[in-house]
DRENPA-3360 file (N, C-alpha, C; in nm, 2 decimals, always signed):
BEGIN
1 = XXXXXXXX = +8.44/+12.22/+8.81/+8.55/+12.13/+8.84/+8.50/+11.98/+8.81 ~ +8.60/+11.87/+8.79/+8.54/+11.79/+8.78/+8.57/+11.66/+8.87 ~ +8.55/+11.53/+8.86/+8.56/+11.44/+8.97/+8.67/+11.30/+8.98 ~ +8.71/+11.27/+9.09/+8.80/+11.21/+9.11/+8.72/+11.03/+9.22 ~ +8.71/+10.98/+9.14/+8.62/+10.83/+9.19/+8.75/+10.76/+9.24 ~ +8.79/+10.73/+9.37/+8.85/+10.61/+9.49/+8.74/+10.52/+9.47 ~ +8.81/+10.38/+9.37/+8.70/+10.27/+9.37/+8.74/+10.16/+9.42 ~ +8.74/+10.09/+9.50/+8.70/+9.97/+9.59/+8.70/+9.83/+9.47;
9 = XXXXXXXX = +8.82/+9.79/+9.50/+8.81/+9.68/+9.40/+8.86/+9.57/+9.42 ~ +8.80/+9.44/+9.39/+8.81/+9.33/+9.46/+8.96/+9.26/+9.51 ~ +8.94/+9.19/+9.61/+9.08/+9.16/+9.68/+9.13/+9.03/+9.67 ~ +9.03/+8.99/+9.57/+9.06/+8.83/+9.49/+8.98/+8.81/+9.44 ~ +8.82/+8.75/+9.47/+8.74/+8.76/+9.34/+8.68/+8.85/+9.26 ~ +8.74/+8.83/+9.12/+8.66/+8.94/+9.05/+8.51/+8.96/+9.03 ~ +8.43/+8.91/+9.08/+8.27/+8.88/+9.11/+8.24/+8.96/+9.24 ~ +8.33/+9.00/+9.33/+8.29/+9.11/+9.38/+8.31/+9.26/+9.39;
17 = XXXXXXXX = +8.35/+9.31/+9.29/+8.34/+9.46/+9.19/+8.19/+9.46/+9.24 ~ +8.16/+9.58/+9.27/+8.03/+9.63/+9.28/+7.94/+9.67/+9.17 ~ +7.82/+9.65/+9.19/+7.73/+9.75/+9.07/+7.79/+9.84/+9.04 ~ +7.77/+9.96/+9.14/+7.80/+10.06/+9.12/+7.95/+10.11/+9.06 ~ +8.04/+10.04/+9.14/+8.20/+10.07/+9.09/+8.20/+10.03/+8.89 ~ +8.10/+9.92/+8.84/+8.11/+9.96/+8.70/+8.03/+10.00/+8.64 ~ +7.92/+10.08/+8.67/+7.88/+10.16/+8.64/+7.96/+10.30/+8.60 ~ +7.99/+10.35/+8.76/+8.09/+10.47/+8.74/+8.22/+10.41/+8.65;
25 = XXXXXXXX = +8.29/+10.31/+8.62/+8.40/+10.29/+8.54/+8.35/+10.31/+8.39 ~ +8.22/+10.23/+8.37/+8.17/+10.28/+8.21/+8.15/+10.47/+8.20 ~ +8.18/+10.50/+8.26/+8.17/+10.65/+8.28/+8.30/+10.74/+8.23 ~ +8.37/+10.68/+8.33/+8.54/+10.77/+8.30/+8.56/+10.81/+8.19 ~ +8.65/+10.87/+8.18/+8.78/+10.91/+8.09/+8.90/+10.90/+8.13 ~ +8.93/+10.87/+8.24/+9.10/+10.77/+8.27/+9.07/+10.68/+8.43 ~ +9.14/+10.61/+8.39/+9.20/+10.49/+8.54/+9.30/+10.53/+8.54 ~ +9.31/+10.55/+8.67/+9.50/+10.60/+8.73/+9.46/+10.44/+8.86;
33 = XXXXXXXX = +9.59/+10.41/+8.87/+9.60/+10.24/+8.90/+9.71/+10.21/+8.91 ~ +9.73/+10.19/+9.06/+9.86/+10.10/+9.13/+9.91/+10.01/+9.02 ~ +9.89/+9.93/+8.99/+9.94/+9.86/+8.85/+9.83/+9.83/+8.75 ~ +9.92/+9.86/+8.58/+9.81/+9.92/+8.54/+9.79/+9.73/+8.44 ~ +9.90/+9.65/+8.48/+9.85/+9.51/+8.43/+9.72/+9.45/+8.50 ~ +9.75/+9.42/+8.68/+9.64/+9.46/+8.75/+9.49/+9.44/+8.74 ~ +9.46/+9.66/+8.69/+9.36/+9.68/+8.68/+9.35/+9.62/+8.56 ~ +9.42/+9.62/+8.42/+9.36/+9.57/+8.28/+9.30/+9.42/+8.28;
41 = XXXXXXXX = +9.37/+9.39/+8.41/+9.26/+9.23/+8.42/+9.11/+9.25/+8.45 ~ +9.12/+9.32/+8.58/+8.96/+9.38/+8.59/+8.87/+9.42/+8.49 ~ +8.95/+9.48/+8.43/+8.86/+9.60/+8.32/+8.84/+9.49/+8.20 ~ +8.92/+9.39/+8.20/+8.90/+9.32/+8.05/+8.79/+9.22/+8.09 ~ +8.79/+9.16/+8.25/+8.68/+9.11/+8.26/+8.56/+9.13/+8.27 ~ +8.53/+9.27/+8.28/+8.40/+9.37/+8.26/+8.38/+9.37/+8.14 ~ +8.47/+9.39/+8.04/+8.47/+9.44/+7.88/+8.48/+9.58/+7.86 ~ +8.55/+9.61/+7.89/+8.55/+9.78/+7.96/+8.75/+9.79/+7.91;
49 = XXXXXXXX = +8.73/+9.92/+7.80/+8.82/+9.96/+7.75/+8.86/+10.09/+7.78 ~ +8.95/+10.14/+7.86/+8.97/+10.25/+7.94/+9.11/+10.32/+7.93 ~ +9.16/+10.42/+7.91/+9.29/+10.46/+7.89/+9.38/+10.46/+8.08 ~ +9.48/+10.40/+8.07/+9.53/+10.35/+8.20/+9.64/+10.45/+8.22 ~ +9.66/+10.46/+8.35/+9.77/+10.57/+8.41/+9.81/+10.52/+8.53 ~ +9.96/+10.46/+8.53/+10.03/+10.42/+8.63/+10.07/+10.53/+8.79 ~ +10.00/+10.51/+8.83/+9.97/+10.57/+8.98/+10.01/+10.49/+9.09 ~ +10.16/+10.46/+9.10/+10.17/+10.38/+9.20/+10.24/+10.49/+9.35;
57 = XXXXXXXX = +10.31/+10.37/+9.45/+10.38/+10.46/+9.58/+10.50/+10.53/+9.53 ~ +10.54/+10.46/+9.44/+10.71/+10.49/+9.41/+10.66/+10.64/+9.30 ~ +10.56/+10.68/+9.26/+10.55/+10.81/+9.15/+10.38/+10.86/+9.20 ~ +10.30/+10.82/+9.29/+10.22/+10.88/+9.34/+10.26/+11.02/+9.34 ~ +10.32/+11.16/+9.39/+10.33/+11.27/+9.31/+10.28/+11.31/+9.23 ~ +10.39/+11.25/+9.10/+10.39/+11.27/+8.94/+10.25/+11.25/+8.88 ~ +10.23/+11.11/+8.93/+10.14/+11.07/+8.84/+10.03/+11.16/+8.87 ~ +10.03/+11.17/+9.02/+9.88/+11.30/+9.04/+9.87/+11.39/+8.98;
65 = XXXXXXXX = +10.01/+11.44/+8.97/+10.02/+11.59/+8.91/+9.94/+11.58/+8.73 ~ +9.95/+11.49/+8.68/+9.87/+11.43/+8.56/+9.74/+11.40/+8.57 ~ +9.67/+11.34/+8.67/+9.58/+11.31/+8.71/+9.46/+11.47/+8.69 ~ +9.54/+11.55/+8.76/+9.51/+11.66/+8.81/+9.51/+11.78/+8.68 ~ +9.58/+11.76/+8.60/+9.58/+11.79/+8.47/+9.47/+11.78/+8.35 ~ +9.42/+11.63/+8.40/+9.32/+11.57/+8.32/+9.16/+11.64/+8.38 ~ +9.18/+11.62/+8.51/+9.04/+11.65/+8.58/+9.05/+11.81/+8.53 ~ +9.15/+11.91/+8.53/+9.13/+12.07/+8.50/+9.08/+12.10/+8.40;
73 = XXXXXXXX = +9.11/+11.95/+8.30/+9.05/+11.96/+8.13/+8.91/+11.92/+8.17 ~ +8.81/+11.87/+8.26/+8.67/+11.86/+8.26/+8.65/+11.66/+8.25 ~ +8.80/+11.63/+8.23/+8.74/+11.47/+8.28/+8.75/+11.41/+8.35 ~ +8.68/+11.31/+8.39/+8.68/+11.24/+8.50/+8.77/+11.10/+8.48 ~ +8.76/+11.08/+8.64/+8.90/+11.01/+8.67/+8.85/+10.92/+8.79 ~ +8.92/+10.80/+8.72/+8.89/+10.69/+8.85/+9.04/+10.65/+8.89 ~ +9.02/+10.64/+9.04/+9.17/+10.54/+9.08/+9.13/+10.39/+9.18 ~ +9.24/+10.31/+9.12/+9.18/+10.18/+9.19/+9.34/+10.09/+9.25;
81 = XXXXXXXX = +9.39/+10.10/+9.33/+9.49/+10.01/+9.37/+9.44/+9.88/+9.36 ~ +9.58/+9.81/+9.37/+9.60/+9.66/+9.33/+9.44/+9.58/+9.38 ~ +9.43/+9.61/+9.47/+9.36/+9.54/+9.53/+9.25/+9.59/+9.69 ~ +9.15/+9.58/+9.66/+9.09/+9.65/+9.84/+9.03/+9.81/+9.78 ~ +9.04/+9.85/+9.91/+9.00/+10.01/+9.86/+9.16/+10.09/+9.91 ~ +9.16/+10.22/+9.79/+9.28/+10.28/+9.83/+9.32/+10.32/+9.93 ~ +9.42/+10.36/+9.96/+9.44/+10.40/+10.09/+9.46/+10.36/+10.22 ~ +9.42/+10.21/+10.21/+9.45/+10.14/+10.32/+9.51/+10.04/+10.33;
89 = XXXXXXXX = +9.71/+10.07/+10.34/+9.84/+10.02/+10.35/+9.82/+9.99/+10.17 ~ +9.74/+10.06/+10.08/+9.79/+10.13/+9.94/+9.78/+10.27/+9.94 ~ +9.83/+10.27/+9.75/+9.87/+10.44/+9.75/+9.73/+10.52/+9.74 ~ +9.70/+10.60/+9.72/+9.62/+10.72/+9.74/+9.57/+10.80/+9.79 ~ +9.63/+10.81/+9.92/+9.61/+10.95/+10.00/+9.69/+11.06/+9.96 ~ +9.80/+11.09/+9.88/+9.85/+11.22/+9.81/+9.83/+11.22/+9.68 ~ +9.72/+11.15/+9.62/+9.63/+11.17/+9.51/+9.54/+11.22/+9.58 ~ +9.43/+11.18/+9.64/+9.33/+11.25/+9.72/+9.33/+11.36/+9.76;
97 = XXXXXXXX = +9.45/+11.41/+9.86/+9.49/+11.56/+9.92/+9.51/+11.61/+9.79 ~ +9.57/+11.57/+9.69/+9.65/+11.72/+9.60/+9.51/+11.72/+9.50 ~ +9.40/+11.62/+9.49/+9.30/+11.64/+9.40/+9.19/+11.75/+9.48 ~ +9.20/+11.76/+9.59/+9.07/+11.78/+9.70/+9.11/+11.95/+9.71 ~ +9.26/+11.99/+9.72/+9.33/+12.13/+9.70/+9.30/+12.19/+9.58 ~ +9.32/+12.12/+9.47/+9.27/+12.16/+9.35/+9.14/+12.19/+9.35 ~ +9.06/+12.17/+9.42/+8.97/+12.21/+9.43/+8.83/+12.06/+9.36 ~ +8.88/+11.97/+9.34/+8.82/+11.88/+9.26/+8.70/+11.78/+9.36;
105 = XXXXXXXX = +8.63/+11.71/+9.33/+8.55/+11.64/+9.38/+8.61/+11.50/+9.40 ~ +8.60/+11.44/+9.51/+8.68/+11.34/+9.55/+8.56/+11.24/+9.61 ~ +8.51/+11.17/+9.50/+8.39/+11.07/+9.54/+8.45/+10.92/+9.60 ~ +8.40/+10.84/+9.70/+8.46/+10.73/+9.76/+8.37/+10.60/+9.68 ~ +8.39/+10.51/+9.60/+8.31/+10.46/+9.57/+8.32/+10.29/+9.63 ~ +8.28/+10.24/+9.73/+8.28/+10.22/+9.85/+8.29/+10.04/+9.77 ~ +8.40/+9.99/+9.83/+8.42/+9.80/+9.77/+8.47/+9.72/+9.91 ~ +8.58/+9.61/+9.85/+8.61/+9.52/+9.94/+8.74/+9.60/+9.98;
113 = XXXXXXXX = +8.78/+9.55/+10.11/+8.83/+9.55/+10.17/+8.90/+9.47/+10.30 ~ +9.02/+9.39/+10.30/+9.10/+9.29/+10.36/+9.03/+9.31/+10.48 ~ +9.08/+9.46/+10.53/+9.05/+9.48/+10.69/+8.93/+9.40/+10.72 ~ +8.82/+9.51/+10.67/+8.67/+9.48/+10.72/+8.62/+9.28/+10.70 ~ +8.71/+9.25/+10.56/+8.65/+9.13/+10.56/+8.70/+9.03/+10.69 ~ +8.81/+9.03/+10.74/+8.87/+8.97/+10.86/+8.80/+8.95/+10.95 ~ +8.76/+9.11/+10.99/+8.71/+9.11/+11.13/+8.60/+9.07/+11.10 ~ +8.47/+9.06/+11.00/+8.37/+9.03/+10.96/+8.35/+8.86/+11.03;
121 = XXXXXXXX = +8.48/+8.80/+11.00/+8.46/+8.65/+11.04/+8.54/+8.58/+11.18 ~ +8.57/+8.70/+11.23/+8.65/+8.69/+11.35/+8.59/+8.56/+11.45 ~ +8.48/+8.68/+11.45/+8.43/+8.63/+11.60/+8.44/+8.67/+11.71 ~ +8.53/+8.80/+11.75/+8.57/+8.83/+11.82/+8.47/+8.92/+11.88 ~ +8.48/+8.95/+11.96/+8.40/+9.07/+12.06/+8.38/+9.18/+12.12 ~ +8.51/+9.22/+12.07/+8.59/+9.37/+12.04/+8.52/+9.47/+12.01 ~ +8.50/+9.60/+12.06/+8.43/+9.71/+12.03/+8.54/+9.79/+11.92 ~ +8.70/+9.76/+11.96/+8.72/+9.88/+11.92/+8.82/+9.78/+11.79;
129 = XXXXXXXX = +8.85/+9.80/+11.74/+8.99/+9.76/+11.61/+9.06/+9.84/+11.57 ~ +9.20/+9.85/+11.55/+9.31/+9.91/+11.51/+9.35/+9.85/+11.41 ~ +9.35/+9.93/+11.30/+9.40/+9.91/+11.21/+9.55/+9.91/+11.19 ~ +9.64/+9.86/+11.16/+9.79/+9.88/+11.13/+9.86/+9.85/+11.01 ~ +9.82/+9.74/+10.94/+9.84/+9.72/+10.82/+10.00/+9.64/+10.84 ~ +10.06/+9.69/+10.75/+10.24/+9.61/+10.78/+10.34/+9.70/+10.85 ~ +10.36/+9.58/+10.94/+10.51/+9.64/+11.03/+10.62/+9.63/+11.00 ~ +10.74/+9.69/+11.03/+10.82/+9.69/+10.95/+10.89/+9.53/+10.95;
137 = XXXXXXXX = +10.99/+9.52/+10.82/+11.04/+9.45/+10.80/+11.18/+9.34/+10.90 ~ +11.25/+9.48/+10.93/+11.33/+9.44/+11.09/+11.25/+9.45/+11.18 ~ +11.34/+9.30/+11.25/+11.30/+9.23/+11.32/+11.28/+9.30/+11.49 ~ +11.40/+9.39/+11.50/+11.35/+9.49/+11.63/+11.26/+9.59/+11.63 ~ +11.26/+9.68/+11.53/+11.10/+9.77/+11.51/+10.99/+9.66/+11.52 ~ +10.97/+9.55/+11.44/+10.82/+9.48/+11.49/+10.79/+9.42/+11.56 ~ +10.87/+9.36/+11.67/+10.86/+9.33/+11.79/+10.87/+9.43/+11.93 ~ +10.94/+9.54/+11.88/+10.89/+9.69/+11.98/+10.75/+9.70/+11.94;
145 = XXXXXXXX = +10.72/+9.74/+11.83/+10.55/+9.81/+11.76/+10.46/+9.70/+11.81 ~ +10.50/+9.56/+11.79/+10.37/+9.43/+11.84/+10.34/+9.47/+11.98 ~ +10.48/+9.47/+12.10/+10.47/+9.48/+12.19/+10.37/+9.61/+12.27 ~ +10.38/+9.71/+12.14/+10.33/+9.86/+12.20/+10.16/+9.83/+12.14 ~ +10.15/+9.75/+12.02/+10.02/+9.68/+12.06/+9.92/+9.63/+12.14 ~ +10.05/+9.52/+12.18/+9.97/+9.44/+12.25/+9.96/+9.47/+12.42 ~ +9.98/+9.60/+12.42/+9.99/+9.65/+12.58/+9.84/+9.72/+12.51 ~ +9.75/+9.76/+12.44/+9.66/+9.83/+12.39/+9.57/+9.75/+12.47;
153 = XXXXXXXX = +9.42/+9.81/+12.50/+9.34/+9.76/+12.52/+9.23/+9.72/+12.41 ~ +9.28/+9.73/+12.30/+9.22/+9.75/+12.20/+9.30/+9.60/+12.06 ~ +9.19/+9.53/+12.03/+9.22/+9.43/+11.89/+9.33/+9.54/+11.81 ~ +9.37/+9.44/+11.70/+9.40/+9.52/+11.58/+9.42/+9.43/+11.46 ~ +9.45/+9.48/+11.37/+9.48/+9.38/+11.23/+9.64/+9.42/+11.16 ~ +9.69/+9.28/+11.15/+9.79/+9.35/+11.05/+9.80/+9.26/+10.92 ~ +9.85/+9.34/+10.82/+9.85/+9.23/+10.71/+10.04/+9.18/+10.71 ~ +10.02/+9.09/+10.62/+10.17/+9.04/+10.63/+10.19/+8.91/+10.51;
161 = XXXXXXXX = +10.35/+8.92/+10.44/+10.34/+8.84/+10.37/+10.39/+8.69/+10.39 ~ +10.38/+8.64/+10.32/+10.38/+8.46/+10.32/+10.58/+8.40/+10.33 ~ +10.64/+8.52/+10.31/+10.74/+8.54/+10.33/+10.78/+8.54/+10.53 ~ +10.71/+8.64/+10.57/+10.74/+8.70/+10.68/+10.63/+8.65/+10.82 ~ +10.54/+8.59/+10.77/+10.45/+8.53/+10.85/+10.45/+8.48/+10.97 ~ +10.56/+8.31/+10.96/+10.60/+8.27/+11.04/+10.66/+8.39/+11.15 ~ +10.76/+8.44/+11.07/+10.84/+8.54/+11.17/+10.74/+8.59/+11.28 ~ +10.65/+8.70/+11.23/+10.52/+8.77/+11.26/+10.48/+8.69/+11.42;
169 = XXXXXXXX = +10.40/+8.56/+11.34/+10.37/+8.49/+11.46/+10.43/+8.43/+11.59 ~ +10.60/+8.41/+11.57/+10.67/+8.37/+11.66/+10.69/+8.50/+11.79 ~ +10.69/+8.62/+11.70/+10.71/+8.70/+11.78/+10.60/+8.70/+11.85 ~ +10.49/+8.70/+11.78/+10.32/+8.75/+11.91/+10.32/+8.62/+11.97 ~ +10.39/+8.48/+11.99/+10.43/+8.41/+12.06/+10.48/+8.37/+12.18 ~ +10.59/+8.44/+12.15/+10.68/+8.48/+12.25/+10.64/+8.61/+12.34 ~ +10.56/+8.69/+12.30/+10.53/+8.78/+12.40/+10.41/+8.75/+12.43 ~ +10.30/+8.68/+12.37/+10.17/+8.67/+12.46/+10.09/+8.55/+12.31;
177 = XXXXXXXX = +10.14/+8.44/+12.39/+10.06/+8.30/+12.33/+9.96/+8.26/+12.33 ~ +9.87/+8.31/+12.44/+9.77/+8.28/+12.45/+9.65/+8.37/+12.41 ~ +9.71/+8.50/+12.37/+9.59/+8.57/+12.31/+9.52/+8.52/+12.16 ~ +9.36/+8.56/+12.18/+9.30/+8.51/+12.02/+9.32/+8.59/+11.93 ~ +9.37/+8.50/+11.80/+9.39/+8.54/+11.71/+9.30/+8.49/+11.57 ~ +9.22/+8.54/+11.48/+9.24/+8.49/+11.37/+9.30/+8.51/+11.23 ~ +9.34/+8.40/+11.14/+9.44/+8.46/+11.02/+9.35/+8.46/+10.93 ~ +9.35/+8.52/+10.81/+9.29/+8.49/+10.71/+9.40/+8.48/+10.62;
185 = XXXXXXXX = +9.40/+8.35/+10.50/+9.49/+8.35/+10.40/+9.44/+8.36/+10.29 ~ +9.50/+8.41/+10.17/+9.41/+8.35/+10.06/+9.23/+8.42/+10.03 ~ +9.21/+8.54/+10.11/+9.11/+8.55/+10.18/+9.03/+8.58/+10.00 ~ +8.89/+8.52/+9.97/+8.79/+8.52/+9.87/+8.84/+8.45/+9.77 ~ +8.98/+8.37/+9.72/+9.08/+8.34/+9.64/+8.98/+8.14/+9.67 ~ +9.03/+8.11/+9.57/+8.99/+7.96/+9.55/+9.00/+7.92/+9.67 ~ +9.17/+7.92/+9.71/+9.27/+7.86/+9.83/+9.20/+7.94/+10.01 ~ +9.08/+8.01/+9.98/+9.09/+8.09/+10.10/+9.08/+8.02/+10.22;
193 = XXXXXXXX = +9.13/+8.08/+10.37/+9.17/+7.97/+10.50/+9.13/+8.06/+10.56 ~ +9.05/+8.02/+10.70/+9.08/+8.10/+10.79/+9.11/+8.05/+10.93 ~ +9.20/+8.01/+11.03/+9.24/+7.98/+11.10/+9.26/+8.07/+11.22 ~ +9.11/+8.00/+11.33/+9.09/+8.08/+11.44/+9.21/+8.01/+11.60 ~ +9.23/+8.07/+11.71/+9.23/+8.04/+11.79/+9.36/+8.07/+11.87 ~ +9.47/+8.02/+11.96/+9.54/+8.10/+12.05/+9.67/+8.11/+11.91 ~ +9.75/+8.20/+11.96/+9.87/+8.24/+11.89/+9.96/+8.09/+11.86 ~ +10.00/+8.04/+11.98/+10.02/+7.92/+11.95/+9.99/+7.79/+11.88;
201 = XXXXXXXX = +9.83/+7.81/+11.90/+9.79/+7.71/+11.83/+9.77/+7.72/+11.65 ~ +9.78/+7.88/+11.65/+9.79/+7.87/+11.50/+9.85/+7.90/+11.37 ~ +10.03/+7.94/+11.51/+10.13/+7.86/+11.48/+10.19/+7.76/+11.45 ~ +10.15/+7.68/+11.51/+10.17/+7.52/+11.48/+10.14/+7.51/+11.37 ~ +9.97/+7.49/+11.33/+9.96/+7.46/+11.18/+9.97/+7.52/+11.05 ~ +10.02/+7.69/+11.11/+10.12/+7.76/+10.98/+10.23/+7.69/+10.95 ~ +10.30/+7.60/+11.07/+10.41/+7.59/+11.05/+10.48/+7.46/+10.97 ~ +10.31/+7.42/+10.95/+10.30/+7.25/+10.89/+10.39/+7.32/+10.76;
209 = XXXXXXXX = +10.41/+7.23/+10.64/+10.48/+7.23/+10.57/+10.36/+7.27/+10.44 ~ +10.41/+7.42/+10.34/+10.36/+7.46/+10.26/+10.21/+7.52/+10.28 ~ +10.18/+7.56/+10.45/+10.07/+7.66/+10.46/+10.10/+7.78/+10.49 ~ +10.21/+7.83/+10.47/+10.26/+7.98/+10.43/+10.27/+8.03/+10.33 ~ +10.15/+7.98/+10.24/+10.17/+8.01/+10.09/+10.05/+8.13/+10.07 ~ +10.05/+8.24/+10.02/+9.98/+8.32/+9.99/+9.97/+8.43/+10.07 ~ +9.87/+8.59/+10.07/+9.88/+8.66/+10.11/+9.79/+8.64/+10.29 ~ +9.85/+8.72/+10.40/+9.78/+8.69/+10.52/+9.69/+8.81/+10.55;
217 = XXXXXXXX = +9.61/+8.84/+10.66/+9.60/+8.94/+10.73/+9.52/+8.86/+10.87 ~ +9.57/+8.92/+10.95/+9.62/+8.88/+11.11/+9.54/+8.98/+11.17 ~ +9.41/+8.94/+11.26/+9.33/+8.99/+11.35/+9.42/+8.96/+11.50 ~ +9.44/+9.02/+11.61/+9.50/+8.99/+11.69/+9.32/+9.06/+11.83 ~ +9.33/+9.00/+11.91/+9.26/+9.07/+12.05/+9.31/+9.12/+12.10 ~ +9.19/+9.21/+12.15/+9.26/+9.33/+12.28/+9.30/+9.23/+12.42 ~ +9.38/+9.27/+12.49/+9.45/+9.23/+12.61/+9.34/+9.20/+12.70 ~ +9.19/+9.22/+12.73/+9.12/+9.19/+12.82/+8.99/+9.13/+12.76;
225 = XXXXXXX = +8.98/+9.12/+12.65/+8.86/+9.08/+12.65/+8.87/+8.92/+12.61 ~ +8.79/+8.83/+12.60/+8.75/+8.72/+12.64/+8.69/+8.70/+12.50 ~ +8.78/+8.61/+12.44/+8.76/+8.61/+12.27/+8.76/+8.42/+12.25 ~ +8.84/+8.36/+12.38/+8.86/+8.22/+12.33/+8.73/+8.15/+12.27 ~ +8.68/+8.10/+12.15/+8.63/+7.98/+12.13/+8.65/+7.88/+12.05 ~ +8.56/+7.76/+12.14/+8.65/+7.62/+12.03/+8.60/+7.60/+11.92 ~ +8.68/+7.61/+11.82/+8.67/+7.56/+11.69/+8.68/+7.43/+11.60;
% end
C-alpha cells in the first residue's frame, strides 16, 4: 500500500514550511490541495513542480475518491490546505478516514498552525484550551455557543473573519467584558498584531478605524483563572 502525507503549511510566511515538509514534497507524485492556486504559490517558491488535485470542502469526497485511486496505483500523495495543518476548521478529515479504510498509510507531517501559534503568545495560564475554530455566522447560534463557552472552566480559541470580528467581540462583551483575551491579526504576515488584555479594552482599539482588516484568531480565558496583565 502506499502513503498519504497531511503537510503543515505555512499560515502566512512562506519561510516557515519545514525541512522536512519539502523534502517529503520533492518526493510525491500528486498534491491534493484546498486550493490548488494557493498551494502553486508555495510549490513555485520552493521550485518544486508537482501535478495538483483540487481537494477542497465543497468536493472533499470526490476528490478522495481520486486520491485514493492514485495511492492503489503505488503513488504517493501529499495534501496541504490553504493554510495551517489540515483538519483544523480545514478540509481533511474525510480524506484521512476514507485513505486509512483503504487500508493506506496516513503520515502527519507536522507545520504551523493558527491555533498553537496564538496560545504560544498568550500568556495566559490555562492548563486546558478548547479549540473551536468558527462559530456560526447567525447571530443567535454564536451568542448561545459563546455563552455555552464561556460558562466552561476552560480557555478556548476561535478564529474569525475581519468581516465578523467586531460582531464576535461585542458579543463576548456584552456577556463577560472583563475576561482576558488575546487577538492575533495578520498572525506571521508583514501586518502581524497581537492585542492582549480585557474584552473591552480590545474592543475599543478594533474598533478604531481600519483595524479590522485581515484574518483574526481570538484566545478567550477560562472563567476562573487569573490571566489579567498590564501591557
Amino acid at each position: 500500500m502506499s502513503t498519504l502525507y497531511i503537510i503543515g503549511t505555512p499560515i502566512g510566511n512562506l519561510g516557515d514550511i519545514s525541512f522536512r515538509a519539502v523534502e517529503i514534497l520533492k518526493t510525491v507524485d500528486l498534491v491534493a490541495c484546498e486550493d490548488t492556486r494557493r498551494t502553486l504559490k508555495l510549490l513555485s517558491h520552493l521550485g518544486l513542480r508537482i501535478p495538483l488535485l483540487s481537494c477542497r470542502s465543497q468536493n472533499e469526497t470526490f476528490a478522495a475518491e481520486k486520491v485514493i485511486a492514485s495511492l492503489n496505483e503505488g503513488k504517493t500523495v501529499a495534501y496541504a490546505s490553504d493554510a495551517g495543518t489540515p483538519g483544523i476548521s480545514d478540509p481533511g478529515a474525510i480524506l484521512v478516514r476514507l485513505a486509512a479504510e483503504a487500508g493506506h498509510g496516513v503520515i502527519p507531517i507536522p507545520g504551523p498552525s493558527a491555533f498553537a501559534s496564538l496560545v504560544s503568545v498568550t500568556g495566559a495560564l490555562d492548563k486546558t484550551v478548547v479549540f473551536e475554530g468558527f462559530l456560526s455566522p447567525k447571530a443567535g447560534r454564536r451568542r448561545t455557543r459563546l455563552r455555552e463557552l464561556l460558562d466552561m472552566e476552560t480557555a478556548f480559541v476561535l478564529y474569525e473573519s475581519p468581516f465578523r470580528v467586531l460582531k464576535l467581540l461585542a458579543d463576548l462583551a456584552d456577556l463577560d467584558n472583563e475576561r482576558y483575551i488575546c487577538v492575533g491579526r495578520e498572525m506571521t504576515k508583514v501586518h502581524e498584531e497581537y492585542l492582549r488584555g480585557s474584552v473591552a479594552e480590545v474592543l475599543l482599539i478594533l474598533a478604531e478605524k481600519n483595524r479590522q482588516i485581515g484574518e483574526f484568531s481570538v484566545f478567550i480565558s477560562g472563567k476562573k483563572t487569573k490571566n489579567r496583565v498590564n501591557y
